[in-house]
C-alpha positions as CSV (number, residue, x, y, z in Angstrom):
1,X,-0.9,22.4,58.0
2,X,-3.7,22.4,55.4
3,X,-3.6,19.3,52.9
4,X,-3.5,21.6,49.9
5,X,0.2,22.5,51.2
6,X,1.1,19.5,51.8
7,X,0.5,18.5,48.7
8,X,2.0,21.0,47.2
9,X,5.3,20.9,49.0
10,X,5.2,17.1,48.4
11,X,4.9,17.6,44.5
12,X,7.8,20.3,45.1
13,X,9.7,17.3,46.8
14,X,9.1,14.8,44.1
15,X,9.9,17.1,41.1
16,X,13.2,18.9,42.5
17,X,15.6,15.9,41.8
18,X,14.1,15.5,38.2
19,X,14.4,19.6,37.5
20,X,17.9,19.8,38.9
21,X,19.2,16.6,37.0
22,X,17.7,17.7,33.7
23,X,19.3,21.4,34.5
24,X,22.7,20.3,35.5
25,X,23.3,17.2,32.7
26,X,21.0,18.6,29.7
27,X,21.2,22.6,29.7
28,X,24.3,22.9,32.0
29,X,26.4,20.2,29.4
30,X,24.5,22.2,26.8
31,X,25.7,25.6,28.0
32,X,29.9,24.2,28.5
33,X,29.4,22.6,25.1
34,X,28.8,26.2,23.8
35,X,31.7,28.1,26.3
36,X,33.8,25.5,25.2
37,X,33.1,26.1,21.1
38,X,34.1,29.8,21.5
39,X,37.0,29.0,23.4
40,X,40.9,28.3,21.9
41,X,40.6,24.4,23.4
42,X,42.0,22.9,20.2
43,X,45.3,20.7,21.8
44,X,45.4,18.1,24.3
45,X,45.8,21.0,26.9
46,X,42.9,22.6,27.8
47,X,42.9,26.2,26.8
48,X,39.4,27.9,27.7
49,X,40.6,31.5,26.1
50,X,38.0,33.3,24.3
51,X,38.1,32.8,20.7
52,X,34.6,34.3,19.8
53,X,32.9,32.7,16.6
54,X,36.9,31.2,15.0
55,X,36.2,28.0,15.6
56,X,32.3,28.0,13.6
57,X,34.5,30.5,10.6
58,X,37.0,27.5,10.5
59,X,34.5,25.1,10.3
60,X,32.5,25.8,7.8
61,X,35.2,27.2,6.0
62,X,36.6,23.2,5.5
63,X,35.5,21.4,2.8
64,X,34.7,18.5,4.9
65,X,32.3,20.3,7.1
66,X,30.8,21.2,4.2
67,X,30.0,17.9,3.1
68,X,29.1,16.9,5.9
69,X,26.2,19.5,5.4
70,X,25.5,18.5,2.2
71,X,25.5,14.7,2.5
72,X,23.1,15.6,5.4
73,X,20.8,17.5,3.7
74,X,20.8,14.4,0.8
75,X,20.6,11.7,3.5
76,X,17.5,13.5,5.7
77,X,15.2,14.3,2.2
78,X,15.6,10.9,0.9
79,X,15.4,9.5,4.4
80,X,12.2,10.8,5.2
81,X,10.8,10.5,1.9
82,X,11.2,7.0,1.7
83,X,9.9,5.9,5.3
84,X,7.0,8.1,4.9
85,X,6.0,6.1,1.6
86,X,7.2,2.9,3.0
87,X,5.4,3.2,6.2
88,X,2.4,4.5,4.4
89,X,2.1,2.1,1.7
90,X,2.5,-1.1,4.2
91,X,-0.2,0.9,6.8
92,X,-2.8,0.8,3.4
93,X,-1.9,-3.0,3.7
94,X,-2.1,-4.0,6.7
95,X,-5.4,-2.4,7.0
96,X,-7.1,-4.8,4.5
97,X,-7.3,-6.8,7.6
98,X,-4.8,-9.4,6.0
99,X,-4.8,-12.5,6.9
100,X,-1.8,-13.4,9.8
101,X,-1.7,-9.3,10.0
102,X,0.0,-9.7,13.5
103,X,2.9,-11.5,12.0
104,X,3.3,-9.1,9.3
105,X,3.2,-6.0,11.4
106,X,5.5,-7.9,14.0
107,X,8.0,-8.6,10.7
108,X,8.1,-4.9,9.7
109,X,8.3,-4.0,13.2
110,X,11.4,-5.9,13.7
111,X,14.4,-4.1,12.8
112,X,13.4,-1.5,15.1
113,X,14.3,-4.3,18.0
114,X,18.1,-3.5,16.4
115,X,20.6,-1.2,17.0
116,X,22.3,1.1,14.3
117,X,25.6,-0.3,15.2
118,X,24.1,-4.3,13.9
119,X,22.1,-2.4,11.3
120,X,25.3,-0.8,9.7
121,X,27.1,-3.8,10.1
122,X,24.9,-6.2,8.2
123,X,24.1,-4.3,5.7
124,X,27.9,-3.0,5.1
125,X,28.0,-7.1,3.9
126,X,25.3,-7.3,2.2
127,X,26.2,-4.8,0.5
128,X,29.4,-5.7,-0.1
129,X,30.4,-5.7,-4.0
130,X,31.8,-9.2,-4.2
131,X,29.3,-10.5,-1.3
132,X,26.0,-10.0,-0.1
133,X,23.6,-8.5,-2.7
134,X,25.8,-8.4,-5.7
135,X,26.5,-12.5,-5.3
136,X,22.9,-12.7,-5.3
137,X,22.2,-11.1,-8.3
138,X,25.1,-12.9,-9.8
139,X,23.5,-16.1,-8.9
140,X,20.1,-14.9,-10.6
141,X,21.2,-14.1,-13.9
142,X,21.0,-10.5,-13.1
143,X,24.2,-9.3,-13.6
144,X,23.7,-6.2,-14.9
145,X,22.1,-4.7,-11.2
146,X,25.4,-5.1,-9.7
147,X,26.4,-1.7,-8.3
148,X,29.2,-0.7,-6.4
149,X,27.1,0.5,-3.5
150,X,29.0,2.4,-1.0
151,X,32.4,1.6,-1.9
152,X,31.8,4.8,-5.3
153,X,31.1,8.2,-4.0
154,X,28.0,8.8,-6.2
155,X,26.1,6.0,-4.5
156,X,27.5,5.6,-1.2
157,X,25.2,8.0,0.7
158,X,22.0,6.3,-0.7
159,X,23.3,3.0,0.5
160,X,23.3,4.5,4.2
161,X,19.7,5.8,3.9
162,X,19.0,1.6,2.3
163,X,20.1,0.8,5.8
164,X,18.3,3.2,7.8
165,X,15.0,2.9,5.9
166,X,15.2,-0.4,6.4
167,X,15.3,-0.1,9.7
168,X,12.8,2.7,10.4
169,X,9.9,2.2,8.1
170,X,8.2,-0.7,10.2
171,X,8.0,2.8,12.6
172,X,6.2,4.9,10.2
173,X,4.0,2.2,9.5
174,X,2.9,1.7,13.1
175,X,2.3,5.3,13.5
176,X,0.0,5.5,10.1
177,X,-1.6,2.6,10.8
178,X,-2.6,3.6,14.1
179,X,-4.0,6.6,12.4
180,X,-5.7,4.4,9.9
181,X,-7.2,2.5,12.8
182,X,-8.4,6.2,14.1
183,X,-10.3,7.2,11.4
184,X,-14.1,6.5,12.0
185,X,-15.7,3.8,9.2
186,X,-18.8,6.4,8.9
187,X,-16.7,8.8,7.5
188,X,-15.5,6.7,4.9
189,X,-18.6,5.2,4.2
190,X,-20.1,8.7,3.8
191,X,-17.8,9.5,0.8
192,X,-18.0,6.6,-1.4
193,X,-21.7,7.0,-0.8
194,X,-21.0,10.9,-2.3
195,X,-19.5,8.9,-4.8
196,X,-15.6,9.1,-3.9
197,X,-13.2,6.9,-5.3
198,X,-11.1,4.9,-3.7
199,X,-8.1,7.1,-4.5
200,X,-10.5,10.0,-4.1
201,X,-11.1,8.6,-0.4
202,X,-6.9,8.7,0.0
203,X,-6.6,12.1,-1.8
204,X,-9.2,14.1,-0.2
205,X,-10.4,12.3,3.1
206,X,-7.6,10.1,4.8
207,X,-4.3,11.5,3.4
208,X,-5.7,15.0,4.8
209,X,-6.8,13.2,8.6
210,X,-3.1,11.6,8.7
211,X,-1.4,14.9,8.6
212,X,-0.7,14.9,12.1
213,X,0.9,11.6,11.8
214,X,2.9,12.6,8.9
215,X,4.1,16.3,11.0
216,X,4.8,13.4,14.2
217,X,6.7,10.7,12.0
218,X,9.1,13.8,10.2
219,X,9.9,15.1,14.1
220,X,10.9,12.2,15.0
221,X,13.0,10.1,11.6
222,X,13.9,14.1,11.2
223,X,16.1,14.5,14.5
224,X,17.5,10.7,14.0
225,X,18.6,11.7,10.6
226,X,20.1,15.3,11.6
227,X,22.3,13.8,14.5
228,X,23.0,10.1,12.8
229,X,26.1,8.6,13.5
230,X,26.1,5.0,15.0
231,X,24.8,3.3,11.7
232,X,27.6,5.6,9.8
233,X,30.2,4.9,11.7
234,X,29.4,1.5,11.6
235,X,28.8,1.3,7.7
236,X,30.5,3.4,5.8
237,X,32.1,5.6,8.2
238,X,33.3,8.5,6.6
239,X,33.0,6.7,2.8
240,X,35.1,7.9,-0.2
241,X,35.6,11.0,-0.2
242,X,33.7,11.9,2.5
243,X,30.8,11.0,0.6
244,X,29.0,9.7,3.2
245,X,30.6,12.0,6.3
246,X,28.1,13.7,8.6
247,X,28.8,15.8,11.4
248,X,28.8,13.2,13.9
249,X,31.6,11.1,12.5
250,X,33.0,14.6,12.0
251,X,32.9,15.6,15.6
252,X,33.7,12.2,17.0
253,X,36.9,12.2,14.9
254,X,37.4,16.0,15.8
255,X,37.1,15.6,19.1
256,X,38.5,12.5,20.6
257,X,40.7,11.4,17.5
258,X,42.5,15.1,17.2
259,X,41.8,16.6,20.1
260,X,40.2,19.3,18.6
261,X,37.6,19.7,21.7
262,X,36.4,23.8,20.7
263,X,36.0,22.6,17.3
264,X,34.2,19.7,18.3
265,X,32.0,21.5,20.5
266,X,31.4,23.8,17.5
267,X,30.1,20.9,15.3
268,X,27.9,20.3,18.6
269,X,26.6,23.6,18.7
270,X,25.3,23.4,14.8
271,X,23.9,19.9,15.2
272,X,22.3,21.2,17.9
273,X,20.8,24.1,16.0
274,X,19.9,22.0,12.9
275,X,17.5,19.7,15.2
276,X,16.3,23.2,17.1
277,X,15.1,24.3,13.6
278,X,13.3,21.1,12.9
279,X,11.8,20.6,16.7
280,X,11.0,24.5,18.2
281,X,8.3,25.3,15.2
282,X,6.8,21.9,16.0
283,X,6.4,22.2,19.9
284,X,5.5,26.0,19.4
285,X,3.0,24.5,16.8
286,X,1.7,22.0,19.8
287,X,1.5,24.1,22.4
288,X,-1.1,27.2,20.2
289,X,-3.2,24.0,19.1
290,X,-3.6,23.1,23.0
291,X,-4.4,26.6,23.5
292,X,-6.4,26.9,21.2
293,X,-7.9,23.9,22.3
């Protein structure tokens, strides 16, 4: 037998247990998840009846669901707005060539070593309004920043995206200051020689290099932040009136807390979509460039 077939049928070997894994326990799950959403499977009882597109009318015909979309939308702007600027401002940093840099970086780096669940539950006590934050403040003479935090519906959502920014910015720093790291010194050198400011340098020259980091870094904090629900659940869970509910704690409680499993599956399905939207234009993005390429 030639080697070239060998080879082949040995790669053929190798990949067929990966292939059929990911086709049976991602896209086959992925597939029953959507049977069961257009189904009648809303009781302890399994009922796989067809029920066409009821269950997604009933959803997002509950005023729940719909703040779930809506606290999601709030949570996933400020979200990524905020470890974007974090991450970037704290890459500018760090790129001085500080001195004890490595601790620093290792510092911001930390709360990624911690799970949304600890996350959650820390900083549901810190911010706490007779504990935590508020007792601090007290302490200080600085009464007057006292806030309620997640415990009023006005504020409660922001306190959740506190948490996770707090967690995730040491990320987006990494990422820009790898690209920081990237960027050759000549170049720089070449426009303050033009006569560029240092903000110009930002403005026109770096900012505009980092844009693949930035489109990488929103992919990413962008799928966390459309399918959260550890750090929620954890936190807040669904807050006062529902105020900082998202359609994971939705489905969760949907599913194995009502036994709800088409409309469940249904809140599935849409989460699913909402992180399609954010991740197909970015792989179909990747894939022309490599073409192109």
């Amino acid at each position: 037998m030639p080697r070239l077939n060998r080879d082949r049928i040995l790669a053929v070997a190798v990949l067929t247990p990966s292939v059929a894994a990911v086709g049976i326990f991602v896209y086959g799950f992925i597939g029953w998840t959507v049977y069961v959403s257009l189904s009648q499977w809303n009781s302890f009882v399994p009922d796989l009846s067809f029920a066409g597109l009821q269950n997604y009318g009933t959803l997002f015909a509950t005023v729940r669901f719909q703040a779930d979309l809506r606290n999601t939308l709030i949570f996933t702007v400020t979200f990524l707005a905020a470890c974007l600027l974090i991450g970037f401002l704290l890459a500018v940093l760090l790129d001085q060539r500080v001195r004890g840099e490595s601790l620093f970086r290792n510092i911001f780096l930390f709360p990624m070593a911690i799970s949304f669940i600890v996350t959650g539950t820390a900083w549901q006590w810190l911010l706490n309004p007779s504990t935590g934050v508020n007792l601090l403040f007290e302490s200080l003479g600085l009464g007057a920043l006292r806030s309620p935090w997640y415990t009023e519906p006005r504020t409660a959502i922001f306190s959740v995206v506190l948490a996770a920014t707090w967690q995730l910015s040491g990320f987006t720093m990494a990422m820009y200051l790898a690209g920081l790291r990237g960027i050759p010194e000549e170049l720089m050198e070449a426009a303050r020689m033009d006569g560029a400011s240092e903000w110009q340098l930002y403005r026109h020259v770096i900012v505009p290099l980092l844009h693949p980091v930035t489109l990488s870094a929103v992919i990413v904090l962008g799928h966390i932040s459309l399918k959260i629900f550890d750090l929620v659940f954890a936190m807040t869970g669904s807050g006062p009136a529902f105020s900082t509910d998202v359609p994971g704690v939705f489905m969760f409680e949907t599913t194995f807390r009502g036994n709800r499993f088409a409309e469940g599956a249904g809140i599935a399905v849409i989460m699913l979509a909402l992180v399609a939207v954010l991740i197909v234009p970015y792989l179909w993005y990747g894939t022309r460039t490599a073409a192109e390429a």
